[in-house]
N, C-alpha and C positions, 0 to 999 in steps of 0.2 A: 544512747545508753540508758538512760532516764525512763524514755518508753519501757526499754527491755526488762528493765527492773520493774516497773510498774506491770506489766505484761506478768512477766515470773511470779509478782506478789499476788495478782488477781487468780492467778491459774492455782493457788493455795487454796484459795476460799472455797467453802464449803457452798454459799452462795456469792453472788458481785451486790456487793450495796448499791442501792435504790439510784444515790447518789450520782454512783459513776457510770451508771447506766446510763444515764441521763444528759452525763455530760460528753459521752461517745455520741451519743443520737444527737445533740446540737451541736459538734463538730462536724456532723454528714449534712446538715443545715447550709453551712457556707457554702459560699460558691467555693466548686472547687472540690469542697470535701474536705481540707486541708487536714494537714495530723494535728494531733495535741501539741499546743504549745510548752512551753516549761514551766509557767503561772499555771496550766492545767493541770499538767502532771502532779503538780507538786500540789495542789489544792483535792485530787487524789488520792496521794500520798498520805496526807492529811487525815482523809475521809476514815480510810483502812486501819493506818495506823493509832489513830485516835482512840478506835475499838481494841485494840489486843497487842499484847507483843512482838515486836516485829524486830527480825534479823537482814540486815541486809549485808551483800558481801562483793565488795567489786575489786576484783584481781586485776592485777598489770594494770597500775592506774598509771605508771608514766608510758604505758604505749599509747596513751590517748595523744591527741593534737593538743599543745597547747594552752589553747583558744577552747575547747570544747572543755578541756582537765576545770580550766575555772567556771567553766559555767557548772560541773559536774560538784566541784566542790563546796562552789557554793548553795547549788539546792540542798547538796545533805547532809552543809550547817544548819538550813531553815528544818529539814525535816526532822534532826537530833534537836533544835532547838525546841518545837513546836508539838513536839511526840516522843513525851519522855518516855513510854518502854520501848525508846527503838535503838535497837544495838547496830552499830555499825563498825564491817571490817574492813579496811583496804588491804591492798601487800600495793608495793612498785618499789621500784629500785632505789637508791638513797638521791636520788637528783633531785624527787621529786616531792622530798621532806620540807622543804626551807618552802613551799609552794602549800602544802597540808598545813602547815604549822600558822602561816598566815592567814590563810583562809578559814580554816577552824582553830586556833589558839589554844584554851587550855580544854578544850573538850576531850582531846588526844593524847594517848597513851601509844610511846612507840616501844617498839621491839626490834633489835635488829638480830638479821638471820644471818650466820655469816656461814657459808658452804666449806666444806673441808679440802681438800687440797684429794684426797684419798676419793671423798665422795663424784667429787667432779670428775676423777679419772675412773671410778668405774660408770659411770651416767654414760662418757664417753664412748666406754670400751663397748659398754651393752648397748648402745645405739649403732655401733661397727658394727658390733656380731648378727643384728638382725637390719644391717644393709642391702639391700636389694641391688646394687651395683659393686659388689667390691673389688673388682681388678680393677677398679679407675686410681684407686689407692694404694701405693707404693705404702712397702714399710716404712723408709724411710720419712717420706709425709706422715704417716701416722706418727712415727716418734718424734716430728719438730714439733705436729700441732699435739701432740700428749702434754711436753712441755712446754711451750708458750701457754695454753689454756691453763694447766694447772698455778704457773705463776701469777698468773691475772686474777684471777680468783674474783668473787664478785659479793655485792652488797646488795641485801634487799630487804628493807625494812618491812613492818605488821604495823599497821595505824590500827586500835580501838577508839572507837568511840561511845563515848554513851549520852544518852537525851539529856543536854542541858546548857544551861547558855554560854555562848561564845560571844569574843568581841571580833571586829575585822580588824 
């Protein structure tokens, strides 16, 4: 994910800094070839963001693995801590609050999103109407799952961040 951000951010630039040109050419060095590591990436990150304002924005951060969320979070503590005009936004579901909060501490502003009971049955109904299979769907099934879905309702927090120190 970290590449891909890093990829998105360079594909902005008017030109690629000297820098990171340089450090793609001695990754094709190794045996191998191997990809950027995450001390690369992030020394990068660095490079870019050090010159200018930088937005980054990474959605569904609790469909990430676990195991990959912390290494994800942790880079961009380093990167808010280390490049202060860089704005950073997540969204993910509230699980994975108590996980953001630890890993970046008071750098974080949340928001929570809470969907309406109204909204979620029409998201529904217009994902029905432009079904490509709908005789597989009894009325009856639509009316249990209209119900059950609207009861459930769901939670999904907005982390901001902005460039500046955090503790772990």
């Amino acid at each position: 994910m970290l590449g891909s951000l890093l990829r998105q951010l360079v594909s902005g630039l008017e030109g690629i800094p000297e820098a990171v040109v340089q450090s793609f050419r001695n990754q094709k060095k190794v045996i191998g070839g191997r990809g950027l590591q995450v001390s690369g990436i992030l020394k990068m990150f660095q490079t870019i963001t050090g010159t200018k304002r930088t937005f980054l924005c990474v959605d569904a951060l609790d469909e990430c693995v676990p195991e990959n969320r912390m290494v994800i979070l942790e880079s961009l503590g380093q990167i808010a801590r280390e490049s202060l005009d860089t704005r950073i936004l997540l969204t993910g579901r509230s699980h994975v609050r108590s996980e953001v909060e630890r890993k970046l501490g008071g750098a974080v502003d949340f928001l929570l999103i809470e969907p309406t009971g109204d909204g979620i049955i029409g998201y529904l109904r217009e994902k029905l109407r432009s079904d490509t299979t709908p005789e597989i769907m009894s009325s009856a099934l639509e009316g249990d799952i209209m119900e059950s879905i609207s009861q459930i309702g769901s939670e999904t927090y907005v982390e901001t961040m902005q460039g500046k120190a955090t503790s772990d």
